[in-house]
N, C-alpha and C positions, 0 to 999 in steps of 0.2 A: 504493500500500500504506500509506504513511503517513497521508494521507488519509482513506483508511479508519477508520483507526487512532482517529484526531482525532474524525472523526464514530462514533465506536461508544461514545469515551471521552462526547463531546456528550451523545449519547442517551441513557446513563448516567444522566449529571448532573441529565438534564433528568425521567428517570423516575418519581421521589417527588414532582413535580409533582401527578399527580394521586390519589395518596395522600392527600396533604395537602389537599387539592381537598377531596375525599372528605369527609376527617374536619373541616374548618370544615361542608360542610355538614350535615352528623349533629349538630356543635354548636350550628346555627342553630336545625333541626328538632327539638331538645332545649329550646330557650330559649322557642320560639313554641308548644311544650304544657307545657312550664310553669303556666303558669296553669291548666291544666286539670287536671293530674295534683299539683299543688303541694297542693292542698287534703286530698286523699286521701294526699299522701305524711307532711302534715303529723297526718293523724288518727289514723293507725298509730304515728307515733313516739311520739305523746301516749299512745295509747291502747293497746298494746301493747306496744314496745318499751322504754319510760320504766316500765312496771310491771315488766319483767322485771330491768333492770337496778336496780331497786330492790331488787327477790328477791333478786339474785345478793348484792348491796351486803348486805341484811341478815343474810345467812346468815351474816357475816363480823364482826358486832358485837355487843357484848352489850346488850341493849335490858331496860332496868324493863320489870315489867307494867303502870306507869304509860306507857309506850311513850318514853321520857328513855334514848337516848344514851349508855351509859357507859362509850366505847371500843370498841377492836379485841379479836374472840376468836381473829382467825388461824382454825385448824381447827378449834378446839375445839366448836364447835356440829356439826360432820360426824363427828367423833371419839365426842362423847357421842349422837347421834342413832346411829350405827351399833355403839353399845355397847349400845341399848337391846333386849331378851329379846327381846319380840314384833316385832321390826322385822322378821323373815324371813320370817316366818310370813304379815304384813300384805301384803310385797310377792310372794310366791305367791298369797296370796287375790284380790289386787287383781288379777292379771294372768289367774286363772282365771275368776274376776269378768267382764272386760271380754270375754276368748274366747268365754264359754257365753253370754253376754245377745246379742254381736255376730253370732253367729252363727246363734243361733236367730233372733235376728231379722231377720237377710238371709236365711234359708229361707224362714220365712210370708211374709215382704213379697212375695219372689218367687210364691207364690200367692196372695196376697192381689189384689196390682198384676194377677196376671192376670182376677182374677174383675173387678176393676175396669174392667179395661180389655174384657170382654164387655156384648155388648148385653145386656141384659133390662129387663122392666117393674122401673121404681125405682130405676135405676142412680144419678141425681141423690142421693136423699137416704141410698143405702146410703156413695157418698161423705163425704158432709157428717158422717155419722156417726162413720165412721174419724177425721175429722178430729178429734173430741171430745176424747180423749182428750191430745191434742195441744194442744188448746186450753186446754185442763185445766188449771190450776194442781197441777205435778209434788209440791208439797208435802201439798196438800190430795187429791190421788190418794194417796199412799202412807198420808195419815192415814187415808181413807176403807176402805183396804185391812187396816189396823192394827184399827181396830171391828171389822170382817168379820169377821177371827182372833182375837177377843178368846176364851177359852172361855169364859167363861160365860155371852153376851149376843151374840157373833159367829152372822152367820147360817153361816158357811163347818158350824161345827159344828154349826148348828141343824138343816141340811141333809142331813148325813152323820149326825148322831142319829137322823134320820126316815128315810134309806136302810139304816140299821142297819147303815153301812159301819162305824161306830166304837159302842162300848159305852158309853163316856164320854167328858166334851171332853178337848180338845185343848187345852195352850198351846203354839200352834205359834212362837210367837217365842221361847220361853224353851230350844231348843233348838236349838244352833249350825247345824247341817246345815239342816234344817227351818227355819232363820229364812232362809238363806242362799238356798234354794232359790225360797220365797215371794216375797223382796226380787230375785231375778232375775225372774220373772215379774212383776213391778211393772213393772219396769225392761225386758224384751218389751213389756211392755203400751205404757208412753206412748212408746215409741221406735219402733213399727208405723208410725204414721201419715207420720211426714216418710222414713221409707226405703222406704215403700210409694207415696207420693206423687211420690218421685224415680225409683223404675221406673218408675211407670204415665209419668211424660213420654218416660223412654226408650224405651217400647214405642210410646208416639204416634208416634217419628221413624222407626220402623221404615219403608220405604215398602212397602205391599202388592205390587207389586210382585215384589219379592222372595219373598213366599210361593208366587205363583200361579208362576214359574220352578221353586218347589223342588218343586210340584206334578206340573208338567209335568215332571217329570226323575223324579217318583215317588218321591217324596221321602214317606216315613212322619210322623207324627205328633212321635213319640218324636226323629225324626233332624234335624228340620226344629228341633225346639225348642232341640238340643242343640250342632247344627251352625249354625244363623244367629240366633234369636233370643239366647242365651246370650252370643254372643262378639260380636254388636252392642251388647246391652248391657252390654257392660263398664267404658265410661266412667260413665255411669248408678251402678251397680254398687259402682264406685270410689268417686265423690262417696261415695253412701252410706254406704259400710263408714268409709270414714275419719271422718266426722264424726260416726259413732254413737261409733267407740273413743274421741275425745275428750270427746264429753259423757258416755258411762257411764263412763268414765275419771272422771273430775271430777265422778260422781254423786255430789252430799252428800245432797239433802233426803231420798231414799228411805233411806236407810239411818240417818239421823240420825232422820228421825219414826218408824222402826219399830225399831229396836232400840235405837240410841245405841252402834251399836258391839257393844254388850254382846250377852251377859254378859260383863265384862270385856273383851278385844280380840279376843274369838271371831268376832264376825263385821264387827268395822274393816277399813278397805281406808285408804289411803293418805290421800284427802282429810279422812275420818273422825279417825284419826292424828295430823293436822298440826292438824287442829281441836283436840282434846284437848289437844297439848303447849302450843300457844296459851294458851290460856283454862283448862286445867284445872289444869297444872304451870307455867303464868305464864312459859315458856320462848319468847319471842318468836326468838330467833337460834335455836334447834333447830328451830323450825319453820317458818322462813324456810327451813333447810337443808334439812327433809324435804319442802320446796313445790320448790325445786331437783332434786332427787332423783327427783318425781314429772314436773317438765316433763323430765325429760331422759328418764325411761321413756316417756312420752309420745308424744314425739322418735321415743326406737327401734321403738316398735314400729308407729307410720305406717311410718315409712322402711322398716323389716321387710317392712309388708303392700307396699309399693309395688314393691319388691326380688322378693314372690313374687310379686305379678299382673303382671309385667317392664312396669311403664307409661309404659316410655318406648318401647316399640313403640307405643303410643297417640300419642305425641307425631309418631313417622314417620308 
């Protein structure tokens, strides 16, 4: 019995032996990719994380608009940014903004991607064509769309003159709603092609397969699209949604070449905002805080989308 005792105590002892085992090797296999992940771990801190921590840093000091250092403001840059009239109204607009462009545009993608993804004569260059838009220079799209609407030389109203949709032009940017509307169909426009281009690979991985089975079980059109295609692509899906809300998120040029915000802060969203107190009102630490402000809604509302598509059953 004692014996026992001795060897039980032993085995004990001897147990976090290979614990320890364990974790030297996880340390080795950590040192010998190293060098492989070292270069990418070092381009993100340059290249990401060293800007952000300079954001957070500046929100907190009072900066010339010759950009000279003149001390700590503590809160006072979040205090006076959230004192400001239009600041609520900006972050409604911007979050209604990023919902109606994202959304509309993961609808048509979804039918676009499928027409894409059908045979027919031309499929080659009706691709290459989507891609345009994409390839486009975003600034020189929205200016291009800015002429269009112009009323008195825009064709948009040359067009609707001659349909006798309208009696007279239109200055379709000089009204809030109407600007707002036009800059989200901008903003549909060059955002089609990489969220249409990210289903159409999801729909590549589909394996056939899988359709001809939903066949045989007599599987409809409608149920087949809704029951397998759909919930196969949902990582596809994902990528897209989330990297569209951050770039229409962070849409400056369309909104900057076609209104300027204006008329006054009618149709600013957030990056628009932070631009102005910058540069307009020479307010460097306010708009440090309001660039904060905008990564942390950023932040919530991936985490949001991520929370409603539950994707970490993706991850099981």
């Amino acid at each position: 019995m004692h014996d026992a005792k001795i060897r039980e105590r032993g085995a004990g002892a001897v147990a976090p032996a290979p614990r320890a085992r364990g974790r030297r090797r996880r340390g080795r296999e950590l040192l010998h990719a190293l060098p492989w992940i070292g270069p990418a771990v070092v381009l993100i801190s340059v290249v990401v994380l060293w800007p952000v921590v300079e954001m957070v840093r500046t929100s907190f000091l009072k900066i010339s608009s010759s950009g000279l250092t003149l001390g700590s403001q503590g809160g006072k840059n979040y205090s006076d940014l959230f004192a400001e009239d239009d600041l609520v109204g900006i972050l409604i607009r911007t979050v209604l903004w990023v919902a109606a462009v994202v959304i509309v545009t993961m609808v048509v993608s979804l039918a676009l991607a499928q027409l894409l993804n059908a045979r027919f004569p031309g499929r080659r260059v009706v691709r290459w064509a989507v891609i345009v838009p994409w390839a486009a220079s975003v600034l020189m799209t929205a200016l291009v769309w800015k002429w269009m609407l112009d009323n008195y030389f825009g064709v948009v109203n040359r067009v609707l003159l001659d349909l006798h949709v309208l009696h007279e032009p239109v200055n379709w940017l000089s009204h809030p709603d109407q600007a707002m509307m036009w800059m989200m169909w901008v903003a549909v426009f060059v955002s089609l092609p990489f969220a249409s281009f990210v289903i159409l690979a999801g729909l590549q991985t589909i394996p056939g397969e899988v359709y001809e089975a939903a066949r045989v079980d007599g599987a409809g059109t409608f149920r087949t699209y809704f029951r397998i295609t759909l919930p196969m692509l949902r990582p596809a899906l994902l990528i897209a949604s989330i990297i569209n809300v951050i770039n229409v998120f962070n849409s400056f040029p369309i909104i900057w070449a076609m209104t300027q915000g204006g008329p006054g802060h009618a149709t600013d969203t957030t990056t628009t905002f932070m631009y102005k107190i910058a540069f307009f009102d020479q307010d460097v630490g306010e708009s440090a805080a309001m660039a904060v402000v905008n990564f942390v809604l950023i932040l919530v509302m991936v985490l949001f989308y991520l929370r409603a598509s539950r994707w970490r059953e993706e991850v099981r």
